[in-house]
N, C-alpha and C positions, 0 to 999 in steps of 0.2 A: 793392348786393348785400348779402345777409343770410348770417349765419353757416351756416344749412341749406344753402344753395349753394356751402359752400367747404369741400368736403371734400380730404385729405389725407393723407400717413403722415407720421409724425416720430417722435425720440428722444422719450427724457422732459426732456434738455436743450434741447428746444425747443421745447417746450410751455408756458402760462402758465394756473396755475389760478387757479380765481375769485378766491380769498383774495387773491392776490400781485398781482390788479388793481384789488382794492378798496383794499389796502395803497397801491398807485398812486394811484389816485384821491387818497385821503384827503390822499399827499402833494403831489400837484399841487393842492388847496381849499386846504392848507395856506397855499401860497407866495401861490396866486391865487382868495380868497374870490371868492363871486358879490357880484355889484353889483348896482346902482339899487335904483327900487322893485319891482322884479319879479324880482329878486333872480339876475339876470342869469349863465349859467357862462361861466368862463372857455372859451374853443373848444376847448382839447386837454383839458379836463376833461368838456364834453360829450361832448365826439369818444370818450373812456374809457368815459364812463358810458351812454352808446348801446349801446358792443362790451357790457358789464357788463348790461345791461337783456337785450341778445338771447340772452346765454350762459343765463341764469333761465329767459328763455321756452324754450329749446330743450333746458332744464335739463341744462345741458354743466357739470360739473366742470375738465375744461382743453381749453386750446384752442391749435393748434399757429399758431407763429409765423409761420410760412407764409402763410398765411390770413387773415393780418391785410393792410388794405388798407398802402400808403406813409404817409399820412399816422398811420395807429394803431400802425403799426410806432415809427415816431420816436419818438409819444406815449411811446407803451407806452416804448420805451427811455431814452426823458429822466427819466420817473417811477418806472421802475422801481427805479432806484437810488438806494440809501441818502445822506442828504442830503450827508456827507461827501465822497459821488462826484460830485454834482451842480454842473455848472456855470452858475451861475445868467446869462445873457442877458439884458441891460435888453431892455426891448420897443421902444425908442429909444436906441442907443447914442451919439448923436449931444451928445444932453442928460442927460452925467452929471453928477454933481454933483461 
């Protein structure tokens, strides 16, 4: 499903503008650079930067949270906040050091 098919009403408290998803983005490349030689994205940084590519083409300034699928919901809410809120998750809890 694409952003043009998910229309809605909301607050402005539940809305996310561009800015505030690129701020995300940035911080989820932060934590979790692209890999290999093809310079591989992390999947909740793709998953970000997908919603971030459709909002340009539909030239949406913000976008209600609603709207967002389950999985960009999480995204969006793990990144969104400031790194002091963030609980960082090994990707293998099992093999800490």
């Amino acid at each position: 499903m694409n952003i043009s098919s998910r229309k809605c009403e909301s607050s402005h408290k539940d809305m996310i503008s561009l800015q505030q998803l690129e701020l995300a983005i940035n911080r989820a490349r932060a934590v979790s650079p692209s890999r290999g030689a093809d310079a591989q994205l992390d999947p909740e940084v793709s998953l970000l930067a997908e919603l971030y590519g459709q909002m340009i083409y539909y030239r949406l300034t913000t976008l209600a949270l609603s709207a967002l699928s389950k999985r960009e919901l999480e995204a969006w809410r793990r990144w969104s906040l400031a790194p002091s809120q963030q609980t960082q998750t090994p990707p293998y809890p099992g093999n800490q050091a």
